[in-house]
N, C-alpha and C positions, 0 to 999 in steps of 0.2 A: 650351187645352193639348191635343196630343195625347192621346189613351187610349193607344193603343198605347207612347207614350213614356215615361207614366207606369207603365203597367204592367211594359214592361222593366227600369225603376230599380226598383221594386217589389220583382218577383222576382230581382232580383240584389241587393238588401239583402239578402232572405230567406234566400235560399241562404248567404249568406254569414255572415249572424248565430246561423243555427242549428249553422253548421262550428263559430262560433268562441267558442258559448256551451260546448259539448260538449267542447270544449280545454281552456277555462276549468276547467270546474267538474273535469275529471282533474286541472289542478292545484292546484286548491285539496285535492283528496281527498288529494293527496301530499305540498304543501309546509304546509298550516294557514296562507296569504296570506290575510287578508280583503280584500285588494284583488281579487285574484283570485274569492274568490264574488260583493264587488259587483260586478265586471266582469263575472260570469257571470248572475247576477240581469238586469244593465244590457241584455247580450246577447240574453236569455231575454223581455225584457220589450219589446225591438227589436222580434224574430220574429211577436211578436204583435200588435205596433202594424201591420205589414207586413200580414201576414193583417185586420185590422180594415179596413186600404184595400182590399185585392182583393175584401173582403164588401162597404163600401160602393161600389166599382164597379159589383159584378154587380147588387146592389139598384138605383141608380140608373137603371139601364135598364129598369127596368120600366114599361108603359105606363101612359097616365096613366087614370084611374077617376073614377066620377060624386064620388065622396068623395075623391079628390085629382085635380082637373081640371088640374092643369097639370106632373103628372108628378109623380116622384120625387129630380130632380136632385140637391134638396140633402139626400139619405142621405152623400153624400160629404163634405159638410162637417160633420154630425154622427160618421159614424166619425171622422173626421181631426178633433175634438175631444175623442171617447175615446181618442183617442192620446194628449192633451197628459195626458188625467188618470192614465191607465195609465202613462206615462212620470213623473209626479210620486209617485204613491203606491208603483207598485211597486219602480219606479229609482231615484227620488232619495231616498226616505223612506227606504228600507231603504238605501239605501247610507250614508245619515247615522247611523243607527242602527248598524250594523255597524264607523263609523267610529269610531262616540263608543266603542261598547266595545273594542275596540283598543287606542285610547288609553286607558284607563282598565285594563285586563288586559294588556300588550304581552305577545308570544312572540317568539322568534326562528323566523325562517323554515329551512325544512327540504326539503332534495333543491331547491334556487336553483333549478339549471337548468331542472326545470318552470315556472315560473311566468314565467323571462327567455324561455323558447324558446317558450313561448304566446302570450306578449306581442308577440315580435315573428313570429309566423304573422297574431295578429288583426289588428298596423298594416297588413302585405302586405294579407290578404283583405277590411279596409275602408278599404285605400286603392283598390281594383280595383272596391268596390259606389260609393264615393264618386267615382269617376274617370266610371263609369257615369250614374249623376246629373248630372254636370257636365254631360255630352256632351249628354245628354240637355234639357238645360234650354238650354242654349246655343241650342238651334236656334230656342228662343219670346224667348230674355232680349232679342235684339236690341241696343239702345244701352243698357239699363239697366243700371244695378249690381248687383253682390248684394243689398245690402239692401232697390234697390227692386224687383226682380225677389220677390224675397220678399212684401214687403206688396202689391203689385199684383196678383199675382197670382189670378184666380179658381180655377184649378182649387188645392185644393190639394195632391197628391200628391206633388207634385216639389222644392215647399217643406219639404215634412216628412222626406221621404227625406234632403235638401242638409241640414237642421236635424242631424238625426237621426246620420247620418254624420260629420258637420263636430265634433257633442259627441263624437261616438266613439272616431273620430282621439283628442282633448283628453283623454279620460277614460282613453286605454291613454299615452298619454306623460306623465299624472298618474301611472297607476300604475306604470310603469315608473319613475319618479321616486321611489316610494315603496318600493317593494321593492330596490330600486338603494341607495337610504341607507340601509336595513334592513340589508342586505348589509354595506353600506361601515362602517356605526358599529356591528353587532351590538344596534340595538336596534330591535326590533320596533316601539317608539310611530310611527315613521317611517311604516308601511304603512298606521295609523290614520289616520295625518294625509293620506296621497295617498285613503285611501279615502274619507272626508270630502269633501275636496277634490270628489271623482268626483261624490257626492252631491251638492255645493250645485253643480255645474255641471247636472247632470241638473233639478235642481230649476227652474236660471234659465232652459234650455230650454224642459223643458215650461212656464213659464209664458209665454213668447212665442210657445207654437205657440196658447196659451188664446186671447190675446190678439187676435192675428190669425185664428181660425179662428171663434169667436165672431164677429167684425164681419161674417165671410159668412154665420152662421145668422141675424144680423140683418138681411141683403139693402143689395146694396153695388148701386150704379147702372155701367151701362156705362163704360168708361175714355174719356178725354177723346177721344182718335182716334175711337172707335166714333161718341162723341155729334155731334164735327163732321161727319162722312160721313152721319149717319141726318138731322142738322137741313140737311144740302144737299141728299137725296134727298126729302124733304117737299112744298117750295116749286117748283112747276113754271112759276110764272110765268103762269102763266094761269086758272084755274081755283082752284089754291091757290097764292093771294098773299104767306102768309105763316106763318108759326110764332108761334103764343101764347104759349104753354107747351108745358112736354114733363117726362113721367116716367120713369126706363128703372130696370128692376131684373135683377138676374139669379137668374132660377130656380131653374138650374145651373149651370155652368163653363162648358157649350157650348149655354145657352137664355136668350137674354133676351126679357126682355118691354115694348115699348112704348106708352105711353098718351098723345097726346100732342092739344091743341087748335089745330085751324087754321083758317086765315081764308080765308074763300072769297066770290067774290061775292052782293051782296045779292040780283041779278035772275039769280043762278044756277036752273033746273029742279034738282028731287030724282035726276032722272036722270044730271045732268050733276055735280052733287056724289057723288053714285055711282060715278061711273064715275072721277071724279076721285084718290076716295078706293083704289080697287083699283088704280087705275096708281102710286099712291102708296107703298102696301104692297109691291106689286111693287119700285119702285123701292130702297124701305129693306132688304128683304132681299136684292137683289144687293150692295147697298153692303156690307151687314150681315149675313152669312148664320144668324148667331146669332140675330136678328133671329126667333124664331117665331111670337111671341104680340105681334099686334100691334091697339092700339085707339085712331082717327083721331074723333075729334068736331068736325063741321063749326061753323063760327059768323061771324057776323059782324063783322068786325071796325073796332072804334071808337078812336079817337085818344082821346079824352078817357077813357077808362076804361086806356087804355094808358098814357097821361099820369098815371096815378094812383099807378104803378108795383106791382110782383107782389105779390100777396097771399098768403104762404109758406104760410100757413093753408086755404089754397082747395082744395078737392077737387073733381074728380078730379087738378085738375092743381098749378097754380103754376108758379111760372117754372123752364125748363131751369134745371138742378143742376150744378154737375161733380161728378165722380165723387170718388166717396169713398174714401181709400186706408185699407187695412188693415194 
């Protein structure tokens, strides 16, 4: 993924969730809408998720250390997990919470037109950060879909924003559904029940951002395109005959690391597998430029132990994997 791409969507959530929490929460102070505070809650709890990616960005770039030798990439898939819990406890918890007593206490709504004229300020201003997003991810999603654009994804910034957005949209036409029947019937249970609603959608969210962002702190291996272009940059046909096995993980969104056994000749010199093996790295990181961390194990290779077939068990290697979707 881009940074720069992600960072634009980023700061254009940001900006726009902090207008449209501050809307919010004036009308909650004038009309007593509880949709209106957990929309403002919802908003408030955005702004923050937002700021938690721009802190794991800056941290992710920090060089790597004898006590972490291979970088800090995945700081970003840890923030972009305290997003999903931040988004469950502060957003969806409290907006269920605030729903149930609603319903359980209803009032009638008071001064309407703040809470209709907010509502529809925040659908404009996160239909303009989500319109952002879009543009933004368009240019990586390619032939994919939405949803697979989402669990493919490595970097995840742009996932969480489109997520994030996409409830937000949901959660102001929930509430505008709620304050709207409140209105129409004169009975307040109405705004309990849209603010609920807002609640179990924030809820179902952040547990798919859990879901998927977790499978990168567990280390997801290169996507199928990468794997076929690094296992034809490997085998030069002469010196190295052939691919054994192959491991690839990603360290961070734009670092992967390869570890991979090949087969070289028997009456090869130590010089000549050397030299084989550097033309080789070379080769996988033009294919691959992600490609940084890269570790070739020469050997010999035997039909009859080939014939045995992989040993999923075997370290360092086992056989090339496909990639793992999240």
């Amino acid at each position: 993924m881009s940074a720069s791409g992600g960072t634009k969507a980023i700061v254009a959530a940001l900006g726009a969730n902090l207008a449209i929490a501050a809307s919010k929460f004036v009308a909650f102070a004038f009309s007593g809408s509880s949709s209106m505070l957990a929309e403002g809650v919802h908003s408030l709890a955005d702004s923050g998720n937002q700021a938690l990616l721009l802190i794991g960005g800056k941290k992710a770039q920090r060089e790597a250390t004898p006590q972490h030798p291979f970088g800090y990439g995945r700081e970003r898939y840890i923030y972009a997990f305290l997003v999903s819990i931040v988004l469950f406890s502060v957003g969806g918890m409290f907006a269920v919470y605030e729903g149930y007593e609603k319903i359980k206490h209803p009032h009638e709504i008071e001064h309407w037109y703040w809470p209709i004229g907010v509502l529809v300020f925040a659908i404009i201003a996160e239909g303009f950060s989500f319109r952002t997003a879009i543009r933004e991810s368009n240019e990586l999603r390619g032939s994919l879909s939405w949803s697979q654009f989402v669990r493919r994804a490595k970097a995840p910034e742009l996932p969480v924003v489109l997520l994030e957005d996409f409830g937000a949209l949901i959660g102001l036409v929930l509430a505008l559904g709620g304050v709207g029947l409140a209105l129409l019937t004169g009975d307040g249970i109405w705004d309990g029940i849209g603010t609920l609603c807002i609640g179990i959608l924030l809820i179902l969210i952040a547990l798919v951002l859990a879901a998927e962002t977790k499978s990168l702190l567990l280390g997801e291996a290169a996507g199928l395109e990468d794997v076929k272009k690094i296992e034809a940059a490997i085998v030069d046909g002469d010196t190295v005959t052939g691919l054994i096995h192959m491991r690839t993980l990603h360290l961070g969104p734009e670092e992967l690391l390869v570890a991979a056994k090949i087969a070289v000749q028997h009456d090869d010199t130590a010089t000549q597998v050397a030299t084989a093996i550097n033309a080789a790295e070379t080769r996988i990181r033009t294919a691959v430029p992600i490609a940084r961390v890269i570790y070739l194990e020469p050997d010999i290779y035997s039909e009859t132990e080939a014939a045995k077939g992989p040993d999923p068990k075997a370290t360092p290697g086992g056989p090339a994997q496909p990639p793992a979707e999240h």
